[in-house]
MIKEFI-639339 format. One line per field, with one value per residue (C-alpha): residue number from 1; x, y, z. Coordinates in Angstrom, 1 decimal. Layout:
k = [NUM ...];
xx = [X ...];
yy = [Y ...];
zz = [Z ...];
end
This chain:
k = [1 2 3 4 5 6 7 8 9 10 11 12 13 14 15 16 17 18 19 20 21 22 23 24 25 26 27 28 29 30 31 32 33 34 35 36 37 38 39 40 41 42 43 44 45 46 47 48 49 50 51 52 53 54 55 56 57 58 59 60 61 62 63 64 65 66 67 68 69 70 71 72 73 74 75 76 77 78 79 80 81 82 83 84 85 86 87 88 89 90 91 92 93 94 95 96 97 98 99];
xx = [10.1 12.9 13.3 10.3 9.7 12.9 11.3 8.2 10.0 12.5 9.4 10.6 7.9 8.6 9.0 9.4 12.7 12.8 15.5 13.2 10.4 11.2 12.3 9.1 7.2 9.2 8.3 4.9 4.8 6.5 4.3 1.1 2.6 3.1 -0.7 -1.8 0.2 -1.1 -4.3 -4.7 -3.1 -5.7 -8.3 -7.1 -6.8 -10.7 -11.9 -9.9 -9.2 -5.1 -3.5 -4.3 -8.0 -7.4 -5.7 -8.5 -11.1 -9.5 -7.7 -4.9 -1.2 0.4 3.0 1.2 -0.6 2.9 4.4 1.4 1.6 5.5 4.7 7.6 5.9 8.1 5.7 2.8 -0.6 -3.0 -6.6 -7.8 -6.1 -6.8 -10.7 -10.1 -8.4 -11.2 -13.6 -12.5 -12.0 -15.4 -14.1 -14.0 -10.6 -10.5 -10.7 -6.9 -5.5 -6.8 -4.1];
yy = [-13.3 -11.0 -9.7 -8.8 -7.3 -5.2 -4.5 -3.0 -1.4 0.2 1.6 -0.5 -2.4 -6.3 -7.7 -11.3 -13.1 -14.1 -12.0 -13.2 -10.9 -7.7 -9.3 -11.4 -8.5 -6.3 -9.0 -8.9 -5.1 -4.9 -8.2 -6.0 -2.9 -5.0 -6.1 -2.7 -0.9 -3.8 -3.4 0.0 -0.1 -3.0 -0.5 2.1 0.4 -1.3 2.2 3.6 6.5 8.5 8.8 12.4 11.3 9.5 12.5 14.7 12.3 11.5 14.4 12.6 14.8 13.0 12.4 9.8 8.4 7.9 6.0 4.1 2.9 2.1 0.6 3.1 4.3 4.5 3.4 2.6 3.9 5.0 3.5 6.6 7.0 3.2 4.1 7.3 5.4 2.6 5.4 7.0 3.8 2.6 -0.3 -1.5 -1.1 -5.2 -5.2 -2.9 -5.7 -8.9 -11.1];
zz = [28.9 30.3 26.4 26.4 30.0 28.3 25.2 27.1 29.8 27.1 24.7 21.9 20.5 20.6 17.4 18.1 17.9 14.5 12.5 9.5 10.8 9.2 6.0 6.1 6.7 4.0 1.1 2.5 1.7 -1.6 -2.8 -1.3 -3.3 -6.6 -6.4 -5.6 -8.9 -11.4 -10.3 -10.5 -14.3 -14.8 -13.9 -15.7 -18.6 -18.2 -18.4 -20.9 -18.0 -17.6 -15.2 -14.9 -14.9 -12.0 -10.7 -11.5 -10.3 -7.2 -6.0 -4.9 -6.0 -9.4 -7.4 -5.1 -7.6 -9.7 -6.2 -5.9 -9.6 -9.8 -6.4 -4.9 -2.1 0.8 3.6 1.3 1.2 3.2 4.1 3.2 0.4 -0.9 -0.2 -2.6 -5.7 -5.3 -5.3 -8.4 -10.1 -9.3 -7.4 -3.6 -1.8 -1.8 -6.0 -5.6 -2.9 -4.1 -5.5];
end
């Protein structure tokens, strides 16, 4: 409790006592960012669209959409910019994430 009560008092978020938690939490992300990039190739692939289709249908910069696909993105994706791929690949956001 007083970890915590120094957690909350300090403004550092409490991130449980574990020191498994952010390595959980970082294969969590990379295995969410795998599923993500071999979907989206899937996709492609299923509609015989490029990658510069998906550009020019979505909007998104290459650049993100190259991150997104080599699963490299440094913080991942946005919601937003989930919705947006989904959208130009005439999917639902869940079809990129679902294992």
């Amino acid at each position: 409790m007083l970890a915590l009560q120094k957690h909350i008092r300090d403004g550092i978020p409490d991130q449980g006592t574990s020191s498994g938690f952010n390595s959980d939490k970082m294969r969590s992300t990379e295995k969410i960012k795998r599923v993500l990039s071999k979907n989206i190739q899937y996709y492609l692939r299923d509609r015989g669209m490029t990658i510069q289709e998906l550009q020019e249908k979505s909007g998104l910069g290459i650049g993100t959409i190259d991150s997104v696909i080599a699963a490299n993105t440094v913080r991942g994706i946005t919601i937003t910019t989930l919705q947006v791929l989904a959208d130009a690949l005439n999917v639902s956001p869940g079809d990129l994430v679902d294992d």
